[in-house]
C-alpha positions as a printed Julia matrix, in Angstrom:
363×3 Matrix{Float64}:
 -59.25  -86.4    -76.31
 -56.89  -84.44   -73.79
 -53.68  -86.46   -74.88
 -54.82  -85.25   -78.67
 -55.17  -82.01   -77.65
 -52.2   -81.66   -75.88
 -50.13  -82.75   -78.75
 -51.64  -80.23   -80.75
 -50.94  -77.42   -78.46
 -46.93  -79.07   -78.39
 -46.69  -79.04   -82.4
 -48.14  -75.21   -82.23
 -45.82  -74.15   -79.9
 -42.96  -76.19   -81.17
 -43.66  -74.25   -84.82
 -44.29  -71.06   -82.62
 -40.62  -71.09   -81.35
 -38.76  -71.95   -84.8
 -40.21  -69.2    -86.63
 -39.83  -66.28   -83.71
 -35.77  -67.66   -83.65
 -36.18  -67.06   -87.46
 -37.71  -63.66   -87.21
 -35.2   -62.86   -85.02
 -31.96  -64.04   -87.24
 -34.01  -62.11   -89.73
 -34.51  -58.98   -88.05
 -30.56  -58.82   -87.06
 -29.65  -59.83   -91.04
 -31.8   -56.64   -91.93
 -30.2   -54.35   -88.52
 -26.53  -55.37   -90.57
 -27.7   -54.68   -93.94
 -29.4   -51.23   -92.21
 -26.18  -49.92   -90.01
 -24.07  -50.48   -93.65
 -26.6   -48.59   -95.95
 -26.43  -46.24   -93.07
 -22.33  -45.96   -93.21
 -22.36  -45.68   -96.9
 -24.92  -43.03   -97.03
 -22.56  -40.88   -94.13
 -19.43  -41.14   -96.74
 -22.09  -40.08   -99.45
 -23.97  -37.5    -97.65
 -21.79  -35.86   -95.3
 -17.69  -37.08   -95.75
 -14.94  -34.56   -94.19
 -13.47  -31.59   -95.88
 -10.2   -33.05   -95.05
  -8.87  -36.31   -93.86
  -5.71  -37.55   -92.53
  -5.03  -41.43   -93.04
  -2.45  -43.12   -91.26
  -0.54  -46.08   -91.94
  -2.72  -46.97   -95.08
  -0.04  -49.82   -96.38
  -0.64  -49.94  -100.18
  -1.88  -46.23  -100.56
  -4.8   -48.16  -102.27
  -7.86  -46.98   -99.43
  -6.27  -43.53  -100.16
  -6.54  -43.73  -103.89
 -10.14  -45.34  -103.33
 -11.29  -42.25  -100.9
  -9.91  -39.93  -103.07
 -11.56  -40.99  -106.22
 -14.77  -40.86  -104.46
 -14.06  -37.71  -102.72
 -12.22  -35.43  -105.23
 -13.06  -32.41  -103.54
 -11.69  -33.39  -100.12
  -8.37  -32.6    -98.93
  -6.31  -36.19   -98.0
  -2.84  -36.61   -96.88
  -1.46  -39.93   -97.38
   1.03  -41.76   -95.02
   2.86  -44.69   -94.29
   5.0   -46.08   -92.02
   8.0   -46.85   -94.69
  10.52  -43.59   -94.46
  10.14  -42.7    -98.44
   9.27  -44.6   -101.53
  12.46  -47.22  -102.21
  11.27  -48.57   -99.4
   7.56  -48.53  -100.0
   8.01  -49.79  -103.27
  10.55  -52.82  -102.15
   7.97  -53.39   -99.54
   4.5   -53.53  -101.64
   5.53  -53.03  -104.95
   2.46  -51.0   -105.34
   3.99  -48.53  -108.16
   0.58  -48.24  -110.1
  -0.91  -47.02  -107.1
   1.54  -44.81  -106.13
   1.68  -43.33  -109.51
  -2.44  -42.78  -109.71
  -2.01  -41.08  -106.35
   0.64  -38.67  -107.06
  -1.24  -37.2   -110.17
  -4.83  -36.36  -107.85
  -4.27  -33.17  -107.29
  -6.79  -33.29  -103.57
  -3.66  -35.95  -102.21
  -0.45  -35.08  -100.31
   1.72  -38.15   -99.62
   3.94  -38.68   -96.93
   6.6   -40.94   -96.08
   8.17  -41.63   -92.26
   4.91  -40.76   -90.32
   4.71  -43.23   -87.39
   0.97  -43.25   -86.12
   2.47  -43.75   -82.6
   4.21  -40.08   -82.29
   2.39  -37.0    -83.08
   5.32  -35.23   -83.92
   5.89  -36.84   -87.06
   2.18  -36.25   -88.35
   1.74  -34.03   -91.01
   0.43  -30.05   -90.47
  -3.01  -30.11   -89.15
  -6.02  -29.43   -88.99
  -8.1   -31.91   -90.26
 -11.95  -32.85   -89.97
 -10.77  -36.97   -90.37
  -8.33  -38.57   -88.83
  -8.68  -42.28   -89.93
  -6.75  -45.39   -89.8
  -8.05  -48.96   -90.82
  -6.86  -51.96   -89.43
  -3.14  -51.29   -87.57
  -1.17  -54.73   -86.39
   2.24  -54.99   -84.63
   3.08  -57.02   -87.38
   3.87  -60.53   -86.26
   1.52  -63.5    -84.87
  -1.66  -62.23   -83.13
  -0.15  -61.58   -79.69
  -2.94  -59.31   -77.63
   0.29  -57.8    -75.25
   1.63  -56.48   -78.49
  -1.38  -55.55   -80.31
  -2.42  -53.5    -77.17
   0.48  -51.83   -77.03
   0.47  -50.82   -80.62
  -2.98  -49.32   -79.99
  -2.38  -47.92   -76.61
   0.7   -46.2    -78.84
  -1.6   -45.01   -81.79
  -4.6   -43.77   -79.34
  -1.83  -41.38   -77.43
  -0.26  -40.17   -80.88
  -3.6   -39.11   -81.97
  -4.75  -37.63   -79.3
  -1.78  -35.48   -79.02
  -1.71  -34.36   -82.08
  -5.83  -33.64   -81.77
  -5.28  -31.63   -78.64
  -2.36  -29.4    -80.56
  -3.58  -28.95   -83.9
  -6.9   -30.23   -84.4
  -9.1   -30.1    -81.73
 -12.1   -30.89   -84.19
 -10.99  -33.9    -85.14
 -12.56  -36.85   -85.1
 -10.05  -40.13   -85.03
 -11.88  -43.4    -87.25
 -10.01  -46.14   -86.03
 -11.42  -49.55   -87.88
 -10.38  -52.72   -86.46
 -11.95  -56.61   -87.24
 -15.1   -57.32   -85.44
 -13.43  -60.3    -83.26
 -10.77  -58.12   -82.03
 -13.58  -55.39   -80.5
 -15.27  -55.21   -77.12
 -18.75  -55.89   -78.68
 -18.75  -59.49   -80.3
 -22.19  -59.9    -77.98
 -23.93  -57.62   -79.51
 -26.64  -58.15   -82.32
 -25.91  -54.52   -84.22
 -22.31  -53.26   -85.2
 -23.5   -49.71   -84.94
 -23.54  -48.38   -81.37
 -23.98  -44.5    -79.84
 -24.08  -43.37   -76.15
 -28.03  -43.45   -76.17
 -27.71  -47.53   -76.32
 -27.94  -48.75   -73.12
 -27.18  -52.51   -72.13
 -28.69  -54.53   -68.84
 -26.63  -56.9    -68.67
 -23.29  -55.45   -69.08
 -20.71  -57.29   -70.58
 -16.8   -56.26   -72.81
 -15.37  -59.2    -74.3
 -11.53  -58.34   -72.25
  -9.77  -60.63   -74.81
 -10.13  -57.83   -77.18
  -8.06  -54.91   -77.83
  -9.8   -52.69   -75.53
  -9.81  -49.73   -76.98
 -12.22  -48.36   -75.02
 -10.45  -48.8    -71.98
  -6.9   -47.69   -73.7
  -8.52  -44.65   -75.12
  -9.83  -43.61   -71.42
  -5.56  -43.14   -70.51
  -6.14  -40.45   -73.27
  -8.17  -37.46   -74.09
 -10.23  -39.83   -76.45
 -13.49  -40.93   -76.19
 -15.69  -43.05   -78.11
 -18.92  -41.56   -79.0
 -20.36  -43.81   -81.64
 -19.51  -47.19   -83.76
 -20.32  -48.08   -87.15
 -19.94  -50.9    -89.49
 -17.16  -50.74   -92.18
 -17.75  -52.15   -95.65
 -14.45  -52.06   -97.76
 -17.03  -52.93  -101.0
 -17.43  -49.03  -100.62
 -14.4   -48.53  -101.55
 -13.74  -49.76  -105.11
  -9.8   -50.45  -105.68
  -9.52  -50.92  -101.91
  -7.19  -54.14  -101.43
  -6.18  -54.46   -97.83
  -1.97  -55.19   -97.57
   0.44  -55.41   -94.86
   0.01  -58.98   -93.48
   2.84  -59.49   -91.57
   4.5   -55.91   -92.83
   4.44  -57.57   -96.1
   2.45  -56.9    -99.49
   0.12  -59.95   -98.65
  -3.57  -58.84   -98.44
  -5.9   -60.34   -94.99
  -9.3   -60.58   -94.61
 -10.98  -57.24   -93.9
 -14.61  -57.94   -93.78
 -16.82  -57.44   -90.99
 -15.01  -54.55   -89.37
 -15.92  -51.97   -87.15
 -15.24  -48.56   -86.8
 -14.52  -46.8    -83.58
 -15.87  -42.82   -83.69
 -13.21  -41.45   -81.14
 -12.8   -37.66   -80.23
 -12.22  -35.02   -77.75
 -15.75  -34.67   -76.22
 -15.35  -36.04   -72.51
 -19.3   -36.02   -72.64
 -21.82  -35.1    -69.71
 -22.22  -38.37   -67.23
 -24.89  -40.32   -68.23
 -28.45  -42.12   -67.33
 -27.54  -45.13   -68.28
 -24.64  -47.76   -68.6
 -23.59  -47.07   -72.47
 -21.39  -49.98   -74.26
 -19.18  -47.35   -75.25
 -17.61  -46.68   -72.39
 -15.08  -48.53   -69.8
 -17.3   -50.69   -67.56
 -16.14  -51.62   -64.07
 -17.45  -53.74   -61.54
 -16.7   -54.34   -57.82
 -17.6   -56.29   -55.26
 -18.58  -54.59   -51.81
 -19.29  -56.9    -48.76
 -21.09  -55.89   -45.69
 -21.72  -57.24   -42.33
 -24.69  -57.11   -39.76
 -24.96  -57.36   -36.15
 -28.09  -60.0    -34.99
 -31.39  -58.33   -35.14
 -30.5   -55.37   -37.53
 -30.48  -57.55   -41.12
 -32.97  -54.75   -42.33
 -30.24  -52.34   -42.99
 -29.06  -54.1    -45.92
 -31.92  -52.35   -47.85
 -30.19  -48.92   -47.32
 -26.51  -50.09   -49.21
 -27.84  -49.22   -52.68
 -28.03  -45.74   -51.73
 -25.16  -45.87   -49.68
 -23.46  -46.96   -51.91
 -24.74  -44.62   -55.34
 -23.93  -41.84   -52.76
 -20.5   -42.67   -52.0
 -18.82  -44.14   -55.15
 -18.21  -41.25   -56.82
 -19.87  -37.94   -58.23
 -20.2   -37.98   -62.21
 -20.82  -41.84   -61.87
 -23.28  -44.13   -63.57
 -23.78  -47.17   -61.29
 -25.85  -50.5    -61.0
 -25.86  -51.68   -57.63
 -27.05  -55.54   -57.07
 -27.0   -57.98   -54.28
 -25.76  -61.03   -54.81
 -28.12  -63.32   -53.07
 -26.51  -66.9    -53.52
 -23.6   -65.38   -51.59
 -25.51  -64.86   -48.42
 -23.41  -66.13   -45.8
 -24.07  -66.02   -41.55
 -20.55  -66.29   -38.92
 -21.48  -68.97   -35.98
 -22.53  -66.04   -33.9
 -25.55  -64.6    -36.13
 -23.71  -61.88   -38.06
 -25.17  -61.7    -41.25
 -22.74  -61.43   -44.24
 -24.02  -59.79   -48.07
 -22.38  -59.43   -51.09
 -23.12  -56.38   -53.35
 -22.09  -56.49   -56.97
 -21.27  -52.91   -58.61
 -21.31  -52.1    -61.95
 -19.96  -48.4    -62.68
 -19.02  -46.17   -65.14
 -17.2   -42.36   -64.23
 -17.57  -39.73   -66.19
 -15.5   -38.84   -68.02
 -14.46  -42.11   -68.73
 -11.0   -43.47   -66.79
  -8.57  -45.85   -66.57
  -9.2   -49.08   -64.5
  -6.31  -47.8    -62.2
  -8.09  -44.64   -61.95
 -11.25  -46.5    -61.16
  -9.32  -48.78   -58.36
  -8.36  -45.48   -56.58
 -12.01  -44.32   -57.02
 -13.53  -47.39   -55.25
 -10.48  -47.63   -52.52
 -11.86  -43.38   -51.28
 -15.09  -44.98   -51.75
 -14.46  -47.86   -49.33
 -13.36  -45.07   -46.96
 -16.03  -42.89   -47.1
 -18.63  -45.62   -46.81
 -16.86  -46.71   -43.63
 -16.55  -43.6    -42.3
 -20.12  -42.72   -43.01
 -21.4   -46.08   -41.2
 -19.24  -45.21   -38.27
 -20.38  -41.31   -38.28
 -24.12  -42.73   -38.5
 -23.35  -45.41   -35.44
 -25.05  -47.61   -38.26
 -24.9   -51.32   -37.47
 -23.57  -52.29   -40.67
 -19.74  -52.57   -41.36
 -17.99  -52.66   -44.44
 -15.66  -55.8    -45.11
């Protein structure tokens, strides 16, 4: 009678388990299908007055927004330096043509997303660019230097003529920081325990921080929206890709108040700090947290953790721990920014032990 019932209770739970896993692959199916009615609805609702689009390869997104958008102000622009060159490039002279008779649409020739000065006359509520690539095999060196290239242009140009801006830079999913999460769409009130960026991504997060940029939101990008839209430029050539699943970075000038929380969309650092203790005095360790928090640096979000299967002793009883910190400044910085942070750290920690006659020492 036991055995039976035991079986029973396996088979229950058994069932139990498959269909929360299927709730759950259900529940993120409807999250997706939510954060895209979501992005559709903010190009419906609320689009930009005016919108700058850079390096748009076929003109067709252009001629797609402004068929939607009739009313809003667009300026056009590709890389190629005027239109024998477009046209030997993508052949695209339907396009072209259906573009140059809207009457909302400026085009422009010769404007390299990379330098600011070759942007067209601001301001402009939009600055958007969908899916940039060096233009050979995928090569993260080169891709990151592209973007690192794009990211200063844009922020240049922000800080001199459009300080309102908001730059939409769209990229695929797989080359993003958040591959790990369930949801596409992101703002700085998510906050993430176990904090993880994907570094064989572009990074823009962390390329934007050597900028005046900063990333206050994601969203997903459907090119569906936009009817006519037929991504080109594979290889600098008229050959389309595959532009589904993307996501769209919401980058501006903002360098926002520090935060409660560790956000995913900003650069996330994390160091290791080891300490020692003489014989006896092992109950100090409990004060490095707050060391620690206090030290690091003001404007800081931190999360500071021992690492207990690193506990080590020395022959004579010294007692050796391992801290892992996970940190985010404010505003956000570069990691060699952050390296200098945690080196005046390291000093004022020691100095602050030593001060205190504390028996702890930093390693």
């Amino acid at each position: 009678m036991l055995v039976a019932d035991l079986d029973k209770r396996t088979i229950f739970f058994s069932r139990l388990l498959k269909d929360i896993k299927k709730l759950r692959v259900e529940r993120r199916e409807f999250c997706s299908e939510l954060d895209v009615l979501r992005a559709h609805l903010e190009w419906i609702l609320r689009p930009p007055r005016s919108c700058l689009i850079l390096g748009d390869g076929n003109f067709s997104f252009s001629l797609a927004l402004a068929t939607l958008h009739p009313m809003m102000r667009i300026s056009a622009t590709v890389l190629e330096a005027n239109e024998d060159e477009f046209l030997a490039r993508y052949g695209a002279e339907a396009i072209l043509e259906r573009l140059q008779a809207l009457p909302n649409v400026r085009i422009r020739f010769g404007v390299d997303a990379t330098r600011a000065e070759t942007f067209p006359e601001g301001p402009f509520d939009c600055i958007l660019m969908n899916f940039p690539h060096h233009g050979g095999k995928t090569n993260l060196r080169l891709a990151r230097r592209l973007l690192a290239g794009i990211l200063s242009g844009v922020s240049e140009f922000i800080e001199r003529n459009s300080p309102t801006s908001t730059f939409r830079l769209t990229l695929k999913r797989e080359q993003t920081e958040f591959r790990y999460f369930d949801r596409v769409a992101l703002s700085q009130d998510d906050w993430i325990s176990d904090v993880q960026h994907y570094m064989d991504s572009w990074q823009v997060l962390y390329l934007a921080a050597e900028t005046a940029l900063e990333c206050t939101r994601t969203s997903p990008f459907d090119p569906g929206f936009f009817p006519g839209y037929d991504a080109a430029g594979y290889k600098r050539s008229a050959k389309g890709f595959d532009n589904l699943y993307g996501v769209t970075y919401h980058l501006s000038c903002t360098r926002g108040l520090p935060m409660k929380h560790l956000t995913p969309l900003r650069p996330i650092f994390e160091h290791h700090f080891s300490f020692v203790a003489q014989p006896g005095s092992e109950n100090r360790f409990s004060d490095v947290p707050q060391l620690v928090e206090s030290q690091v640096a003001v404007h800081t979000t931190l999360r500071c953790e021992e690492i207990v299967e690193k506990r080590t002793a020395d022959p004579a009883g010294r007692q050796n721990r391992i801290f892992r910190v996970v940190f985010q400044p404010t505003p956000p910085t570069s990691k060699r920014r952050c390296n200098d942070l945690v080196d005046e750290a390291r000093l004022r920690i020691s100095d602050e032990l030593t001060t205190t006659g504390n028996s702890l020492s930093l390693t």
